[in-house]
C-alpha positions as CSV (number, residue, x, y, z in Angstrom):
1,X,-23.3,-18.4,32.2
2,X,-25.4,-21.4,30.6
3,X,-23.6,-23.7,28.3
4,X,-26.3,-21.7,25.9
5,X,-24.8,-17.9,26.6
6,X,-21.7,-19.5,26.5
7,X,-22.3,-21.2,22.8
8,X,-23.9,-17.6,21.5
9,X,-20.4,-15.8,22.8
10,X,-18.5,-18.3,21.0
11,X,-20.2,-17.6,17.8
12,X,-20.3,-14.5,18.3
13,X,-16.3,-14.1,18.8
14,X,-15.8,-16.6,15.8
15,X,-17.9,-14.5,13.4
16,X,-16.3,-11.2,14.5
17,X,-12.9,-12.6,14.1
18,X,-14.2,-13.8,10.5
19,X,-15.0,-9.8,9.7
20,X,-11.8,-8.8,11.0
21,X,-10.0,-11.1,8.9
22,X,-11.7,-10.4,5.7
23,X,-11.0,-6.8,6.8
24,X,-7.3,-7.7,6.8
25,X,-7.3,-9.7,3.4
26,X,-9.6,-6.2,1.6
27,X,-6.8,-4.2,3.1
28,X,-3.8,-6.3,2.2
29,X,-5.7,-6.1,-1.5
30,X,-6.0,-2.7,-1.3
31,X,-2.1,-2.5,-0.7
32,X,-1.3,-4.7,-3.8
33,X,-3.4,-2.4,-6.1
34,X,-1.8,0.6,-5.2
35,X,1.7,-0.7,-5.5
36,X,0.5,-2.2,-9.0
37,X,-0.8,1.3,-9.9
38,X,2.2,2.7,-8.2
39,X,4.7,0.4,-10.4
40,X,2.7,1.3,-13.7
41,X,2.5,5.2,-12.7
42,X,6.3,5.3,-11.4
43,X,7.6,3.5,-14.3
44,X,5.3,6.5,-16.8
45,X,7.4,9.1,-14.6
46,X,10.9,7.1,-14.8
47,X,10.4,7.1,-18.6
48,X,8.7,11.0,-19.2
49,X,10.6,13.2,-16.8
50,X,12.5,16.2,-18.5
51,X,13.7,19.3,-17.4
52,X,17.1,20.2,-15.7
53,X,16.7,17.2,-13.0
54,X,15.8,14.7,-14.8
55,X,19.0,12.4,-14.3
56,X,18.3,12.5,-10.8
57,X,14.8,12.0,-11.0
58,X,15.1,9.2,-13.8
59,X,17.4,7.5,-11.2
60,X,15.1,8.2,-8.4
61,X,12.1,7.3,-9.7
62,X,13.7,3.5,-10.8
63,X,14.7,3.3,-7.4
64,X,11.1,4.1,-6.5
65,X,8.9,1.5,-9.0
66,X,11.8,-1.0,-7.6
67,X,10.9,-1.0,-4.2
68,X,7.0,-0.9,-5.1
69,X,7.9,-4.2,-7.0
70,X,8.9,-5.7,-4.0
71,X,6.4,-4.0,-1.4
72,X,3.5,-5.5,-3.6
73,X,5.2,-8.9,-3.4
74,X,5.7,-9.0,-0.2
75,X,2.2,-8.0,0.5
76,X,0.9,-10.7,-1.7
77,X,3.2,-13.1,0.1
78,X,1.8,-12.4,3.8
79,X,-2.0,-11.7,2.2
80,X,-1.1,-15.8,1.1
81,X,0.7,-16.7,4.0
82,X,-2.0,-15.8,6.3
83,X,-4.9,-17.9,4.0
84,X,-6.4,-15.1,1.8
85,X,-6.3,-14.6,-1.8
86,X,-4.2,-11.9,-3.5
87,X,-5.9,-9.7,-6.5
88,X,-3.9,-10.6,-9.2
89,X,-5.4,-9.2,-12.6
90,X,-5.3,-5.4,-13.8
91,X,-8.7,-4.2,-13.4
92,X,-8.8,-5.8,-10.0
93,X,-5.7,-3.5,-9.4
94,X,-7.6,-0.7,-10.2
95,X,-10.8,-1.0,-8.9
96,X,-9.0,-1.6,-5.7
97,X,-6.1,1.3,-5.7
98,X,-6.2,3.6,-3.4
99,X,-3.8,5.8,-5.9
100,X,-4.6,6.9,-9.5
101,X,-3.3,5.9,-12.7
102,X,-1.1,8.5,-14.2
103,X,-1.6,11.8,-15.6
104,X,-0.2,12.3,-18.8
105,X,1.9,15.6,-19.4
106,X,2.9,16.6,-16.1
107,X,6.0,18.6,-15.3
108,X,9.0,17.2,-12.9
109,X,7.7,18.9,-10.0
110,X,4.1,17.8,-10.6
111,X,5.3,14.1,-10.6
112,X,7.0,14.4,-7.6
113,X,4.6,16.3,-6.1
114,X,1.9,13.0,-7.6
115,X,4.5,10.6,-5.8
116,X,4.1,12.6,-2.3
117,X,0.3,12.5,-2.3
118,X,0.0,8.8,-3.6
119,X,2.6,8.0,-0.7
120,X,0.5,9.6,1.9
121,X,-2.3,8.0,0.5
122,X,-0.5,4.3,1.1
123,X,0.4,5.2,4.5
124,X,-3.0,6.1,5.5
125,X,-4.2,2.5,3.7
126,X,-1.5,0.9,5.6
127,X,-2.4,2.4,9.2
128,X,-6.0,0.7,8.4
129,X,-4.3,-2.3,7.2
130,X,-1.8,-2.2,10.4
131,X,-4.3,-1.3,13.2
132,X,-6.6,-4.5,11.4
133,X,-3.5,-6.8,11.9
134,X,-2.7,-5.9,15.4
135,X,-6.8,-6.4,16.2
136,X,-6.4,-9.8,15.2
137,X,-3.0,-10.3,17.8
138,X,-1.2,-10.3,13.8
139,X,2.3,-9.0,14.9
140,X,4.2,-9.7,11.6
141,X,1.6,-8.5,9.5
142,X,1.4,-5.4,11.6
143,X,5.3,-4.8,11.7
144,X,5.4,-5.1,8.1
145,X,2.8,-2.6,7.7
146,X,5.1,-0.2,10.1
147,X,8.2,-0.6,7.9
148,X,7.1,0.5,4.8
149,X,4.9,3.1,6.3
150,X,9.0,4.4,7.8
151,X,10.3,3.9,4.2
152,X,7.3,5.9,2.8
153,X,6.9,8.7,5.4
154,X,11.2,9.1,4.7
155,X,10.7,9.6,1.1
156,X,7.7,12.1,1.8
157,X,9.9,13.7,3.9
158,X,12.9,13.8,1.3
159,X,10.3,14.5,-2.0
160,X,8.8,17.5,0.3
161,X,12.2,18.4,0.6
162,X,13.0,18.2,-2.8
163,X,10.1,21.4,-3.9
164,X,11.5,23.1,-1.5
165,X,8.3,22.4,1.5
């Protein structure tokens, strides 16, 4: 190979590694808008349930905008940690989201059943995020990505459970 070819693969392999990081950093964004949204949207539930479960669901549903408190931060903290720049103002957060704000009126079951779709919804984000991280040899940002797609694929699980699925 001339020292030509051999310049052209090196650019080459520098600017793809420059897509697949900006790749990572839109994913990683994409993350932190939905567990913004999901904050928001679980703390409507926490606050609107009613019905014959809601002291379970009240609970559960705290429990739930609790941890998306900390998933976002963490996110934001590795997005930083690994040079890129987190979105930090609402309407970034929901141009971004892949979840929906929340629908007004729904019954207990509907916002569980809300919870379990916009969970499966992160998880799939997170696999793109996860399979991004491990292209660029990014090990912790990958094994993040695993753990809270295990948390989130439990509480699928446990929510399915819960209307009786």
């Amino acid at each position: 190979m001339t020292t030509t070819q051999t310049n052209q693969a090196n650019q080459a392999n520098q600017a793809n590694q420059v897509k697949d990081e900006q790749f990572l950093h839109s994913s990683l964004n994409r993350q932190i808008a939905g567990w913004s949204v999901l904050y928001t949207k679980l703390h409507n539930f926490h606050w609107y349930v009613k019905g014959p479960h809601f002291f379970k669901l009240h609970e559960k549903f705290e429990e739930f905008y609790n941890e998306a408190a900390e998933n976002l931060d963490v996110v934001a903290e590795r997005l930083l940690a690994i040079g890129g720049r987190p979105a930090a103002t609402i309407s970034e957060h929901l141009s971004l989201s892949p979840v929906e704000e929340a629908a007004q009126g729904l019954s207990a079951e509907q916002m569980v059943q809300a919870i379990v779709e916009d969970y499966t919804t992160m998880v799939e984000a997170m696999a793109e995020a996860q399979e991004a991280a491990e292209n660029l040899d990014d090990q912790v940002t990958a094994d993040m990505l695993i753990g809270m797609q295990a948390s989130l694929q439990k509480q699928v699980w446990m929510l399915n459970a819960f209307l009786g699925k």
